[in-house]
PDB file of N, CA, C and O in Angstrom:
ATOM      1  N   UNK A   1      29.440 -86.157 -47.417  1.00  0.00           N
ATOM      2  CA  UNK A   1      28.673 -84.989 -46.995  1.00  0.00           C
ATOM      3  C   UNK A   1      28.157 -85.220 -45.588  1.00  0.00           C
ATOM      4  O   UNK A   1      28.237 -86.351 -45.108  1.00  0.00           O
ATOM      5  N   UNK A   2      27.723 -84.392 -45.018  1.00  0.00           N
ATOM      6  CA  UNK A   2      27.496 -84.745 -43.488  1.00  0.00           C
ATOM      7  C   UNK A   2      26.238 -83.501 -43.482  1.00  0.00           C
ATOM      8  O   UNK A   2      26.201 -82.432 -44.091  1.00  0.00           O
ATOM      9  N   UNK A   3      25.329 -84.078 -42.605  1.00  0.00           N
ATOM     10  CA  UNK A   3      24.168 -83.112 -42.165  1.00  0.00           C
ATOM     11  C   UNK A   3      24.137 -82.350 -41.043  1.00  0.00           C
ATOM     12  O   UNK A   3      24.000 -82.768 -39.893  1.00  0.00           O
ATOM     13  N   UNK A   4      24.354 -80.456 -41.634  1.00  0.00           N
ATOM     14  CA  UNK A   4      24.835 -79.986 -40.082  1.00  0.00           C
ATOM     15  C   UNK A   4      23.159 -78.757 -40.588  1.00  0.00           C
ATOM     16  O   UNK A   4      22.438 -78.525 -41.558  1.00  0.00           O
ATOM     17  N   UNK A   5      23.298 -78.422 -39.440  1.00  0.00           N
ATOM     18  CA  UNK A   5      21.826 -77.527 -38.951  1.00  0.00           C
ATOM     19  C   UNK A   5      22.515 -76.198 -38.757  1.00  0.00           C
ATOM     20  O   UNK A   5      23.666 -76.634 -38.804  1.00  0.00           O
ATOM     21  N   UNK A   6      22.665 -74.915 -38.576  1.00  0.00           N
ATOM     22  CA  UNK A   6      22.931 -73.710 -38.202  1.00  0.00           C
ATOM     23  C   UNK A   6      21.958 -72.966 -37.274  1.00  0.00           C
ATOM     24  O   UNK A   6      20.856 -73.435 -37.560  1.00  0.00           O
ATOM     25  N   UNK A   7      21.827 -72.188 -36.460  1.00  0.00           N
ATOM     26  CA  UNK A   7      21.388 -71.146 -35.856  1.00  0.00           C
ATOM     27  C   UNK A   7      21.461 -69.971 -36.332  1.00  0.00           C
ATOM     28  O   UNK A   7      22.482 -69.406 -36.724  1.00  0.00           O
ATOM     29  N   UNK A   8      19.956 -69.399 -36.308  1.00  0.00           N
ATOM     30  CA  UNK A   8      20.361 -68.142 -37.426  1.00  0.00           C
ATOM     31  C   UNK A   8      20.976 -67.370 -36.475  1.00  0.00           C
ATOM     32  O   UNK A   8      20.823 -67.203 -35.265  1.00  0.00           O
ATOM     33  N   UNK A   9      21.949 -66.798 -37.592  1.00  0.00           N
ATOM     34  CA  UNK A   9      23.028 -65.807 -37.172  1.00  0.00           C
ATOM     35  C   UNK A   9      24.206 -66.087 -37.219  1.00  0.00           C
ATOM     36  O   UNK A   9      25.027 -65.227 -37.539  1.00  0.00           O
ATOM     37  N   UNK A  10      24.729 -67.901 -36.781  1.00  0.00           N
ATOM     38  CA  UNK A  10      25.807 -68.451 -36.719  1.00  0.00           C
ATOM     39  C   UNK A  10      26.612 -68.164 -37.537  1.00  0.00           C
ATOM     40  O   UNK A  10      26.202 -68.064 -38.693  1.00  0.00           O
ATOM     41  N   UNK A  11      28.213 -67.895 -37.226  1.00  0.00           N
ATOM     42  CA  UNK A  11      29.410 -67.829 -38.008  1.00  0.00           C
ATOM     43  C   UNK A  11      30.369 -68.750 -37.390  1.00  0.00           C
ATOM     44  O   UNK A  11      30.402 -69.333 -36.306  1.00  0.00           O
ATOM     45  N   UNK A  12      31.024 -68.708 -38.257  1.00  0.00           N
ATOM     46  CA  UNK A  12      32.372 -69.488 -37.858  1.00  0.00           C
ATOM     47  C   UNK A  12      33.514 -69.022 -37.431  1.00  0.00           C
ATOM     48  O   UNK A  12      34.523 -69.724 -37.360  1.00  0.00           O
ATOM     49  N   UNK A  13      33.463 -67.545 -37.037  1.00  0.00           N
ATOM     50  CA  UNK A  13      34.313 -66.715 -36.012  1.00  0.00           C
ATOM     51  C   UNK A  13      35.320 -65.643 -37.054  1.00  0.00           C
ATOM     52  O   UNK A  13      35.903 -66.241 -37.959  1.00  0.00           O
ATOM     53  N   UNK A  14      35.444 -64.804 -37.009  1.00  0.00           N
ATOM     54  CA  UNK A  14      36.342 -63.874 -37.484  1.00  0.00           C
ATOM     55  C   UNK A  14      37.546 -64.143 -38.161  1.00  0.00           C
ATOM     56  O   UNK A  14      37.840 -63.360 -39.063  1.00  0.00           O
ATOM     57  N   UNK A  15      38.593 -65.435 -37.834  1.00  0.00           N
ATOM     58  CA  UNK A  15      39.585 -66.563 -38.293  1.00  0.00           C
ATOM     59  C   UNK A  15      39.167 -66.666 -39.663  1.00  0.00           C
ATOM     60  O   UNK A  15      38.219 -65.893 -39.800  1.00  0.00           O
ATOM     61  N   UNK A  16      39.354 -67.096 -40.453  1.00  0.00           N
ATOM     62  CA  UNK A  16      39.461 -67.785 -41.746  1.00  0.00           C
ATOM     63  C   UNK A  16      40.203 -69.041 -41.149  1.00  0.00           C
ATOM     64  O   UNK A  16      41.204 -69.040 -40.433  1.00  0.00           O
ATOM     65  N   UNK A  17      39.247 -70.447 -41.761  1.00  0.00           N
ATOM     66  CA  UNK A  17      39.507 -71.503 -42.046  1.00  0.00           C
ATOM     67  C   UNK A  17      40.050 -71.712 -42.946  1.00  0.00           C
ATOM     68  O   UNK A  17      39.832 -71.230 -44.058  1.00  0.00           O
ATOM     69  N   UNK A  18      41.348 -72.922 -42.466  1.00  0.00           N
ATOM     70  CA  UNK A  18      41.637 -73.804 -43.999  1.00  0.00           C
ATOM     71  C   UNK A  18      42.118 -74.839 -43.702  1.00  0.00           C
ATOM     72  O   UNK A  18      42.936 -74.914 -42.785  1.00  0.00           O
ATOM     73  N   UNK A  19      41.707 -75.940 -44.441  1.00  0.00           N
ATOM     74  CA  UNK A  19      42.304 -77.136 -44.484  1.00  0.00           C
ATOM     75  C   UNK A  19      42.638 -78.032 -45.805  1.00  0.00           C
ATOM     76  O   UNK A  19      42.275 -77.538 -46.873  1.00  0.00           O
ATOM     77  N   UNK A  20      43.189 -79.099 -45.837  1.00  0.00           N
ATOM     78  CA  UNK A  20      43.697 -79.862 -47.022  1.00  0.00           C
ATOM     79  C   UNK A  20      43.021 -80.874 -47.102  1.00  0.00           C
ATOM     80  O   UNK A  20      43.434 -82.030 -47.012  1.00  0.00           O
ATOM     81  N   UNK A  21      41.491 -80.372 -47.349  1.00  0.00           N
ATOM     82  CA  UNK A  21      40.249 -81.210 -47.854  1.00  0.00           C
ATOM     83  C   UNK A  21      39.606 -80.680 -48.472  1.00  0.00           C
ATOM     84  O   UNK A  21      39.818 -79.518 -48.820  1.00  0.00           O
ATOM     85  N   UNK A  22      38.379 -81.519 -48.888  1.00  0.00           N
ATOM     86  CA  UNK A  22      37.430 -81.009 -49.868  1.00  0.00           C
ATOM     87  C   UNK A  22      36.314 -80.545 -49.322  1.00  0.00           C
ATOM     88  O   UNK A  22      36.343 -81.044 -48.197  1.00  0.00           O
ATOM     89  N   UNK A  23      35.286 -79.866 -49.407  1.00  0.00           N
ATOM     90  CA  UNK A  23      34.524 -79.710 -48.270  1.00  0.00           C
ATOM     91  C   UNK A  23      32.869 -79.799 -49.588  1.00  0.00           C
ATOM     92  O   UNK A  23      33.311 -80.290 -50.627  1.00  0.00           O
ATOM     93  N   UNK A  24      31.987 -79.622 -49.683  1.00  0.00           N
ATOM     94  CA  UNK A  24      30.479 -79.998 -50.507  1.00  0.00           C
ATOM     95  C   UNK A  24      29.335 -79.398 -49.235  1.00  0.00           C
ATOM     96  O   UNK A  24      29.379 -79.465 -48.006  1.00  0.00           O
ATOM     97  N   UNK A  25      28.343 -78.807 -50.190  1.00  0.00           N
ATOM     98  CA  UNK A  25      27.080 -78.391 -48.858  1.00  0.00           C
ATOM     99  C   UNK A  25      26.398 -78.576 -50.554  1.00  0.00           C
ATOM    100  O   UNK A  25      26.835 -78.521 -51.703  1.00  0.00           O
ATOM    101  N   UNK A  26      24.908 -78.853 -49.785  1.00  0.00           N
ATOM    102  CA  UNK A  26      23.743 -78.603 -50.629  1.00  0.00           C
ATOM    103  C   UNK A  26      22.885 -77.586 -49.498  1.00  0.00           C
ATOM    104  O   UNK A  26      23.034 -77.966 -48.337  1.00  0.00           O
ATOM    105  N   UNK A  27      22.505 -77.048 -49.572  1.00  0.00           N
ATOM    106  CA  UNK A  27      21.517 -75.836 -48.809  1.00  0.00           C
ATOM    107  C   UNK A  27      19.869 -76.610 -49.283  1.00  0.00           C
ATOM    108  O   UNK A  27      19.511 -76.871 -50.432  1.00  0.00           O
ATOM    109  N   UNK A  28      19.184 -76.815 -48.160  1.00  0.00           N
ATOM    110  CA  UNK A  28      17.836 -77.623 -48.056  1.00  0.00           C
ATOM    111  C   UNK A  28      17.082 -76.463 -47.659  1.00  0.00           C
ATOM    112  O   UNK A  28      16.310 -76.073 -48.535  1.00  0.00           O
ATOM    113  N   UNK A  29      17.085 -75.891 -46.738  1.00  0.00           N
ATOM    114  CA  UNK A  29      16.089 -74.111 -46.719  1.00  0.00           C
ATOM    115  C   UNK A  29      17.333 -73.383 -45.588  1.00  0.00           C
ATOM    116  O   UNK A  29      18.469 -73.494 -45.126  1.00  0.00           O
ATOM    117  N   UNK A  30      16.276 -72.715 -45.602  1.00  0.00           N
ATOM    118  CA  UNK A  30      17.356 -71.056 -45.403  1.00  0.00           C
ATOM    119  C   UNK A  30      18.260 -70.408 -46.212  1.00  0.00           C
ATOM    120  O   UNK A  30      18.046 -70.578 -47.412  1.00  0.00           O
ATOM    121  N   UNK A  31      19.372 -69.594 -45.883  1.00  0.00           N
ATOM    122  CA  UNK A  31      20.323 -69.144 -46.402  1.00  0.00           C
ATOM    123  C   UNK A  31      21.660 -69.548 -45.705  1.00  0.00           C
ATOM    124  O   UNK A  31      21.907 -69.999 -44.587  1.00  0.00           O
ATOM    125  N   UNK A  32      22.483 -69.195 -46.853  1.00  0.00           N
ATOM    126  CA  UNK A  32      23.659 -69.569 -45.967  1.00  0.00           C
ATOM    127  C   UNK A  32      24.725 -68.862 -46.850  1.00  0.00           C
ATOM    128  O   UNK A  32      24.885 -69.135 -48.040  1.00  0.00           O
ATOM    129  N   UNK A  33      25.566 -67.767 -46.047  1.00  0.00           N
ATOM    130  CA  UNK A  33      26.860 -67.115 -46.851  1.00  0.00           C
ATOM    131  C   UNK A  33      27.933 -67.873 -46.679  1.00  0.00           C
ATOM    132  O   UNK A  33      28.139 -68.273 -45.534  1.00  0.00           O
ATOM    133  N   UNK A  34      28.933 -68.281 -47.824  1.00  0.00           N
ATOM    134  CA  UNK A  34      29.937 -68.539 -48.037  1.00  0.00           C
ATOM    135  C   UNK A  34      30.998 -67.972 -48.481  1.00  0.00           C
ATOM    136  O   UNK A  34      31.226 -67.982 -49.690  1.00  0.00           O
ATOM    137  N   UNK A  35      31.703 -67.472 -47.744  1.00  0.00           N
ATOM    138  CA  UNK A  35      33.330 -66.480 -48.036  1.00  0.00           C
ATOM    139  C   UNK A  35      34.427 -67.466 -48.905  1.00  0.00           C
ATOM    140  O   UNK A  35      34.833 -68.212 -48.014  1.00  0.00           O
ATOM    141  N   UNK A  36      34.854 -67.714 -49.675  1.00  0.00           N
ATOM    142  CA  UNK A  36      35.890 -68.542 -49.940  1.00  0.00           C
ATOM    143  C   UNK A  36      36.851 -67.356 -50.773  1.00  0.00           C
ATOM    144  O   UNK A  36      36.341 -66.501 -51.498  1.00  0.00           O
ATOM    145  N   UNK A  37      38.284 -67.472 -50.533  1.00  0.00           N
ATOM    146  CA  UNK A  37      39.505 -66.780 -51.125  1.00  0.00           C
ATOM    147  C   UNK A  37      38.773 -64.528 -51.149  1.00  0.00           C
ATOM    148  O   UNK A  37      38.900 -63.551 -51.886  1.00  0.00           O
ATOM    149  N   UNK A  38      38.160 -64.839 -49.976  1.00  0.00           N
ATOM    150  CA  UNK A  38      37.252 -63.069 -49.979  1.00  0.00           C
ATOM    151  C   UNK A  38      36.449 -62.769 -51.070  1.00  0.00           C
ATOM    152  O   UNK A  38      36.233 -61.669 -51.577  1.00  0.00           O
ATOM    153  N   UNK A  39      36.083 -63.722 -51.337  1.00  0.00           N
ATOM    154  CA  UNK A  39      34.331 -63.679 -52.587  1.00  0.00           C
ATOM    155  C   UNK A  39      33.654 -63.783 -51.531  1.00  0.00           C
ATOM    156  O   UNK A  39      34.490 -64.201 -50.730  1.00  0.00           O
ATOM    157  N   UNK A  40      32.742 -63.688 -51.017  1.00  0.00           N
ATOM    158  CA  UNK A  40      30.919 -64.172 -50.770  1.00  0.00           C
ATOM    159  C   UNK A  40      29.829 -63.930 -51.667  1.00  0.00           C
ATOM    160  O   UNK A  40      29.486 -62.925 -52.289  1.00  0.00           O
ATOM    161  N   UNK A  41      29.226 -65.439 -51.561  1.00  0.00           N
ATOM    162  CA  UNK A  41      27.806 -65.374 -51.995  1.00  0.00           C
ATOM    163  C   UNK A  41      26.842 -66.177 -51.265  1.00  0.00           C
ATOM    164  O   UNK A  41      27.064 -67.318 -50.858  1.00  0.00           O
ATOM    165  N   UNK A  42      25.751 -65.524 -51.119  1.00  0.00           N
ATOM    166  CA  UNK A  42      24.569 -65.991 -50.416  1.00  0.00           C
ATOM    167  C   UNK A  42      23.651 -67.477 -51.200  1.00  0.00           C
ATOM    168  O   UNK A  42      22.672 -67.347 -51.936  1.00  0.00           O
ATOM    169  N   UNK A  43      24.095 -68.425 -50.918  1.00  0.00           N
ATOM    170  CA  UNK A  43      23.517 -69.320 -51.266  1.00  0.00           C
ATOM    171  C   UNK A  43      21.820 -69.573 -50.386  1.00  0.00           C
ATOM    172  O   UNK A  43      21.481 -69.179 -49.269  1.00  0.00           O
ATOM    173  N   UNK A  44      20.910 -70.491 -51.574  1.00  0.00           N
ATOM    174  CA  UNK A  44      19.437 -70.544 -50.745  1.00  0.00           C
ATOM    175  C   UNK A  44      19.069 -72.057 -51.351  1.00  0.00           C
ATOM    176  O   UNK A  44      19.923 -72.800 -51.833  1.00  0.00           O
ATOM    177  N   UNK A  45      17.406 -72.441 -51.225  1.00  0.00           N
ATOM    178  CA  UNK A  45      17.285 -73.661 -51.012  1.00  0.00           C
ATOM    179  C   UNK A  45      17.804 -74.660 -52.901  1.00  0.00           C
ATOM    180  O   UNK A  45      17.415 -74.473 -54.054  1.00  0.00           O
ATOM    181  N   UNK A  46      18.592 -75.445 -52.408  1.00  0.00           N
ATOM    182  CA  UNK A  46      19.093 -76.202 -53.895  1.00  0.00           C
ATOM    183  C   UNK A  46      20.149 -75.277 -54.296  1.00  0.00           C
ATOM    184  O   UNK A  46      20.055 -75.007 -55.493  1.00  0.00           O
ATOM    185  N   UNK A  47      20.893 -74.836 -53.845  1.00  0.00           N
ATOM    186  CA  UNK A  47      22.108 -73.829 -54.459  1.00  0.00           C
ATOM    187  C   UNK A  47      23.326 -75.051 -53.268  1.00  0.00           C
ATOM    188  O   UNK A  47      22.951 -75.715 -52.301  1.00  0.00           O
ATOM    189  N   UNK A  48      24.530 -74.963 -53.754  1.00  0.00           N
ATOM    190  CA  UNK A  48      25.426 -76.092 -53.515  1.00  0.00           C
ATOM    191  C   UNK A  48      26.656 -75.350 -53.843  1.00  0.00           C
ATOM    192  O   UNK A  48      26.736 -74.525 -54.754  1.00  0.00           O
ATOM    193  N   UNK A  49      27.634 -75.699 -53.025  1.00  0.00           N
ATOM    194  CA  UNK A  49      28.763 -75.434 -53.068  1.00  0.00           C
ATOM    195  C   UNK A  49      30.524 -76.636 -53.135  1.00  0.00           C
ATOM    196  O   UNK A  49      30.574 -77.750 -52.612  1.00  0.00           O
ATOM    197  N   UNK A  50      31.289 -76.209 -53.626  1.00  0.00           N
ATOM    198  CA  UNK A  50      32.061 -77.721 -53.346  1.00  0.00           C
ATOM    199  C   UNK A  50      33.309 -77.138 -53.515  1.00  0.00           C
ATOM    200  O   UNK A  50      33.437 -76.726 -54.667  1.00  0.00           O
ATOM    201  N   UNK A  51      34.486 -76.903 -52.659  1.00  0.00           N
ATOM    202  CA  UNK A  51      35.620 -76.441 -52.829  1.00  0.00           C
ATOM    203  C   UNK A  51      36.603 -77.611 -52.239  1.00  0.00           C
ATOM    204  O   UNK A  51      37.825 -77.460 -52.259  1.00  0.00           O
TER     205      UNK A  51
END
């Protein structure tokens, strides 16, 4: 896992990412949307993701 910070507002650009890894977040405060296969859900503090 690695510790990254965001700027509110930040995206990761219009592209869809993909790669042939695993990727894990735990959300510590704020929010944070996650698109995966065109689902989103708004994850908040202690909500975790792992694809």
């Amino acid at each position: 896992m690695l510790i990254e910070n965001y700027e509110v507002g930040a995206d990761s650009g219009r592209a869809e990412l993909s790669h042939e890894s695993e990727e894990c977040a735990v959300v510590i405060e704020g929010r944070l949307e996650v698109t995966v296969d065109g689902q989103s859900r708004v994850l908040g503090p202690g909500d975790a993701y792992y694809f």
